[in-house]
C-alpha positions as CSV (number, residue, x, y, z in Angstrom):
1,X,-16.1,-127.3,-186.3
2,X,-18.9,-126.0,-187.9
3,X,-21.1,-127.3,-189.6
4,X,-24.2,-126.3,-192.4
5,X,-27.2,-127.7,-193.2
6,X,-27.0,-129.6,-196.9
7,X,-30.0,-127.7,-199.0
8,X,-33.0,-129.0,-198.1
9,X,-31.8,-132.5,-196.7
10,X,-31.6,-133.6,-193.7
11,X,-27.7,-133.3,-193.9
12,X,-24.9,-131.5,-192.2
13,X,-21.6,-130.6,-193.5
14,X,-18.8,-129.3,-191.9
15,X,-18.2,-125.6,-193.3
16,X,-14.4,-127.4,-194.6
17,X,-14.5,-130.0,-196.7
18,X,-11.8,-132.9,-197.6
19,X,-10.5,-133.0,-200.9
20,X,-9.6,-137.0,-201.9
21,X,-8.1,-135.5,-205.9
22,X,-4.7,-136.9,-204.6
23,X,-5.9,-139.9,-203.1
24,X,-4.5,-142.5,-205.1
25,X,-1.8,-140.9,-207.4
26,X,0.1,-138.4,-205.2
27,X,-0.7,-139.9,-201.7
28,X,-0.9,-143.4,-201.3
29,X,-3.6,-145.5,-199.7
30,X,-1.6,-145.7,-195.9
31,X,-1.3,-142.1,-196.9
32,X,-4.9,-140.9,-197.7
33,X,-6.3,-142.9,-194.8
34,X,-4.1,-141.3,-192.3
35,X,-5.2,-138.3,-193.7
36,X,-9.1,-139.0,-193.4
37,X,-8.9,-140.6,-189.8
38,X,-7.0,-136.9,-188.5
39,X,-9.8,-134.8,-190.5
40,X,-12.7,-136.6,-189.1
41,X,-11.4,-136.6,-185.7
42,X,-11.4,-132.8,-186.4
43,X,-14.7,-133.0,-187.1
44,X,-14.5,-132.5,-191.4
45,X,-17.8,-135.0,-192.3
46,X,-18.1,-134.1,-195.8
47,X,-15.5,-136.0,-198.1
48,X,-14.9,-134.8,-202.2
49,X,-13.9,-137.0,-204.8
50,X,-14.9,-137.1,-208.6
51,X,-15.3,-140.1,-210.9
52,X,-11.6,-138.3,-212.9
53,X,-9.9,-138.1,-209.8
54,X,-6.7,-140.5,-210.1
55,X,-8.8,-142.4,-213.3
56,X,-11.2,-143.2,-210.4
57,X,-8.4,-144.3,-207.8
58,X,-9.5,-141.8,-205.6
59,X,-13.1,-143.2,-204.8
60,X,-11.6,-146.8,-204.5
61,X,-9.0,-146.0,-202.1
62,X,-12.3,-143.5,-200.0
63,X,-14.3,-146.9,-200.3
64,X,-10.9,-148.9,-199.1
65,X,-11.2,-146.4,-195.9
66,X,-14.8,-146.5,-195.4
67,X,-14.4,-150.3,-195.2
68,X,-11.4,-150.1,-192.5
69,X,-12.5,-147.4,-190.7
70,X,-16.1,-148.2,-190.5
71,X,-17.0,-145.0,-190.6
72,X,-19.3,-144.4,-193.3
73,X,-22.5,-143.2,-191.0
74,X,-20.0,-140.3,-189.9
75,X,-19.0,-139.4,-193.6
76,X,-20.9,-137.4,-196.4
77,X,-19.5,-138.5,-199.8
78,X,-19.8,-135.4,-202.6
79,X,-18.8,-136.4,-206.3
80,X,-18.8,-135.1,-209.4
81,X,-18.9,-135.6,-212.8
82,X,-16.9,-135.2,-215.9
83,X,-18.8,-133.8,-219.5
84,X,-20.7,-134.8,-221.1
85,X,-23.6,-133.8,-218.7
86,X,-26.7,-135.3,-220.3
87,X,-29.6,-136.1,-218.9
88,X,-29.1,-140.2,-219.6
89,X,-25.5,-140.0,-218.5
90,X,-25.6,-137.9,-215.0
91,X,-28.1,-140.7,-213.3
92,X,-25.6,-143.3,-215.1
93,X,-22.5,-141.5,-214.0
94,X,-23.3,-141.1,-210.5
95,X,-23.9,-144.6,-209.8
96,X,-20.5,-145.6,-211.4
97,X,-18.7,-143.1,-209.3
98,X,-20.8,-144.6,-206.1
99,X,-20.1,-147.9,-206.9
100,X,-16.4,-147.4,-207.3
101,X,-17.4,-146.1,-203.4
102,X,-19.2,-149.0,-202.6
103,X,-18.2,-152.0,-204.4
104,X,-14.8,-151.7,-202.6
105,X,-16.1,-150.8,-199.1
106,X,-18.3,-154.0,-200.0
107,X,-21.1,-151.4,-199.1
108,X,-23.4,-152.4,-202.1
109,X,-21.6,-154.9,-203.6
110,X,-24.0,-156.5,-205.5
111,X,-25.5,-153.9,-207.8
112,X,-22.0,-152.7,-209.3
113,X,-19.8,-154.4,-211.5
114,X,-15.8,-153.6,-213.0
115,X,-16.3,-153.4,-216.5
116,X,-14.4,-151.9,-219.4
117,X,-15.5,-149.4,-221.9
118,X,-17.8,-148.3,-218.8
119,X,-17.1,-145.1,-217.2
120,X,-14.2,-145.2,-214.6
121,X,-14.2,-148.5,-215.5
122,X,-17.1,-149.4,-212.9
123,X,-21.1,-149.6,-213.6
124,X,-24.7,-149.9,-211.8
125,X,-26.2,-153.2,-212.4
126,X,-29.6,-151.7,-210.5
């Protein structure tokens, strides 16, 4: 595999990239993880998912994975965000889309909370 260095972090990606926009509507859970054990035993690192993706199924069932596998110093997460992009919601957004990561992987559980109204459903508590 190859692999590229992430801008100007420390980082590197492999040069394909696994898309998780199915995860949790067309391909179930069983599904997606089979999927992500045979690409990172390929060598694919660098894992997509956005905060729309399956409602925000997608980044649960990653974080579901992350916490089986124990894998998540091998992994690069990548996200992104739905409009609107403004400078008080992109900081906000990210978090919510990590802590749908994290709070089920049990990563970081502390900081995010499952809250309606919130984006995704899911928020950073700091």
């Amino acid at each position: 595999m190859e692999y590229r260095q992430l801008g100007k972090t420390d980082l590197n990606v492999s040069a394909i990239g696994l898309g998780a926009v199915t995860f949790g509507r067309e391909i179930d859970e069983a599904t997606a993880f089979t999927v992500m054990n045979h690409a990172l035993a390929r060598g694919i690192n660098l894992i997509d998912t956005a905060e729309a993706y399956a409602k925000g199924r997608s980044e649960e069932v990653v974080g579901a994975w992350l916490k089986q596998s124990g894998q998540r110093d091998k992994v690069v997460l990548a996200t992104k965000l739905i409009p609107p992009l403004t400078a008080e919601r992109i900081p906000l957004a990210v978090e919510a889309s990590l802590c749908a990561i994290w709070a089920v992987a049990t990563l970081r559980p502390g900081n995010c909370a499952k809250r309606s109204g919130a984006p995704m459903g899911w928020v950073y508590r700091g």
